[in-house]
N, C-alpha and C positions, 0 to 999 in steps of 0.2 A: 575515494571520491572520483572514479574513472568515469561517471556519469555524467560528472559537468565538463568532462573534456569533449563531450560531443555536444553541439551546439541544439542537436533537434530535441534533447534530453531536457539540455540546462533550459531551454527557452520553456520548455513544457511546463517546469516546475514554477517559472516566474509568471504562466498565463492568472489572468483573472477568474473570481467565482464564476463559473457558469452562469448567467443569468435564467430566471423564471424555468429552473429544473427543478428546483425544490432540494436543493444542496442548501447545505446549512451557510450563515454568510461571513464567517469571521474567520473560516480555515483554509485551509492551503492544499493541493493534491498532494497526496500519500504514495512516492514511485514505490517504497518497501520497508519492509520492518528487518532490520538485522544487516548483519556483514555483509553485504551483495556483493562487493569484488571478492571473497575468499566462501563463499558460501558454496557447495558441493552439491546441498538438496535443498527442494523447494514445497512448499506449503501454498497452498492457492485457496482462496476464497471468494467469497462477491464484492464485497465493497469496505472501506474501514467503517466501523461501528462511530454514531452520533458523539458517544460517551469519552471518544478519545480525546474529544474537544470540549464537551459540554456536559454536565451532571444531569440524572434522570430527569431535574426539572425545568430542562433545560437551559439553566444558567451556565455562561463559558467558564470553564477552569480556566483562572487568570496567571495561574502557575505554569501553566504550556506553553513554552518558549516558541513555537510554530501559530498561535495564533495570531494572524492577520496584525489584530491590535497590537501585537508585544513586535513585530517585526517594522519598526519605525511609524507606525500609526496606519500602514498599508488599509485602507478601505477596499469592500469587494471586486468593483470596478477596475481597480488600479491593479499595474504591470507591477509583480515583483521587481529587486534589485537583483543583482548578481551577489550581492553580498547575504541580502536573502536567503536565494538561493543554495548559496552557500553553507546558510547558516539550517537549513532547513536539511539539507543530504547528511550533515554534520551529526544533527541530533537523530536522523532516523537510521544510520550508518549506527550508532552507537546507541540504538533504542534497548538493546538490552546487557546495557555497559553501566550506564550511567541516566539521567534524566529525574524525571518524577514517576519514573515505575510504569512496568510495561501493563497493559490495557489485561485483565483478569482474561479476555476470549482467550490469551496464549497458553494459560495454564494447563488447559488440558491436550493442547496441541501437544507440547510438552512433554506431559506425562505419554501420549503416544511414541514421541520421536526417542526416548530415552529406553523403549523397551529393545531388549537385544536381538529383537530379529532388525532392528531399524540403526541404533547404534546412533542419533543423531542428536545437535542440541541447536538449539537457540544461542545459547551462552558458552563463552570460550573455556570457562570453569569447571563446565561440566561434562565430562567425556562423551566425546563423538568420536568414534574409531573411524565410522563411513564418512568423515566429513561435517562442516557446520549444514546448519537449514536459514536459510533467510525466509523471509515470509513477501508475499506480492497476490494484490487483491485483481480481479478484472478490472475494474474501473475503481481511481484513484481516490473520488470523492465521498467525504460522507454525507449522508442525506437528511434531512429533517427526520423522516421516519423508518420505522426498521425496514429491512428490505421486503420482508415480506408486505407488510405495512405497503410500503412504497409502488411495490410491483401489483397490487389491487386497486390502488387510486390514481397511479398515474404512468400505467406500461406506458404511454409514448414516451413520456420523458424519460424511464427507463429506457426503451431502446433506442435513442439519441445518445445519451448517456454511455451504453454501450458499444456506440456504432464508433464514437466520438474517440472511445479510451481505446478501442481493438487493437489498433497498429501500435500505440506506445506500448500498452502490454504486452503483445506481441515481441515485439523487440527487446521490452525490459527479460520477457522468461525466454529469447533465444540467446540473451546477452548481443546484441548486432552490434557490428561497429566498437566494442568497448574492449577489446582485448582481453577477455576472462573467457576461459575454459567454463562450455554449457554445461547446465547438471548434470549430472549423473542419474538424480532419481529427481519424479515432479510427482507429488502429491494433491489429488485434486477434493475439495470438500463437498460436497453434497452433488444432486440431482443439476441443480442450475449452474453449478461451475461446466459438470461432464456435458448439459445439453449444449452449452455454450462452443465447447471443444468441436465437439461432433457437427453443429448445423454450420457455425460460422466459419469450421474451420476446415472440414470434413473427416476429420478424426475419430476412427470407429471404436470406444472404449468399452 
């Protein structure tokens, strides 16, 4: 949990829903899925999926220990605790340890990280010779709709969204400030993770 020992970290994960971005209203930002202080390689995507909160219809899974509701009655508006906080690094530190079972998108992530040119896992069970993989999305939140979904009805608030999350991201995949040795290897997923890298960041992939 070396995340909460930096203040600009812990405060992040206690801010409120985003107002009128069209973020879903009962969840909490998503810093990473898996070991982040012991994790070697990394997995990037765009955003966490609806589903991790909410079933297709969208009804909240009331079994999710990080919704809003289940973390003291926390409303969208309102500032996390630090105990929150706490309780939120805790279950996503140990997302593929224990909980109510990791979100089906990892599986095939998975099945990539486990082939032998890669050597890599999720899970501490399963041999990774190169190293664990943690997972960490560009921007923390999930959205009402899919992203694709999302990025054809409302790019501002996508790039708000993205302007908003850059630097904590940033920081979360150079590890700053948090005394953990940077990856080794960063794994990037599709077209809009890599244009992301290259325009925002000037990284020529």
């Amino acid at each position: 949990m070396k995340i909460l020992a930096n203040p600009i970290f812990a405060n992040r994960i206690r801010e409120p829903v985003p107002a009128a971005l069209g973020v879903l209203p009962d969840i909490v930002p998503i810093p990473y899925f898996g070991d982040y202080d012991n994790a070697k390689i990394c997995t990037v995507a765009l955003n966490p999926s609806g589903t991790e909160f909410y079933d297709k219809k969208g009804n909240p899974n009331k079994k999710h220990p990080c919704l809003r509701s289940n973390l003291g009655g926390a409303k969208p508006d309102d500032f996390l605790t630090a105990l929150d906080a706490a309780k939120i690094v805790d279950y996503y530190d140990n997302y593929f340890v224990r909980g109510i079972g990791p979100h089906s998108f990892f599986g095939t992530y998975e099945i990539f990280l486990n082939q032998k040119q890669v050597k890599s896992s999720y899970y501490h069970n399963i041999p990774h010779d190169n190293g664990l993989c943690v997972h960490i999305d560009l921007f923390e939140w999930a959205t009402k709709e899919s992203y694709a979904e999302f990025q054809k009805h409302h790019p501002l608030n996508l790039q708000i969204l993205k302007s908003t999350e850059s630097p904590f991201f940033m920081a979360l995949l150079e590890k700053t400030g948090l005394g953990s040795c940077p990856f080794d290897v960063i794994f990037l997923d599709g077209k809009a993770v890599i244009d992301f890298f290259e325009i925002r960041h000037s990284f020529l992939l």
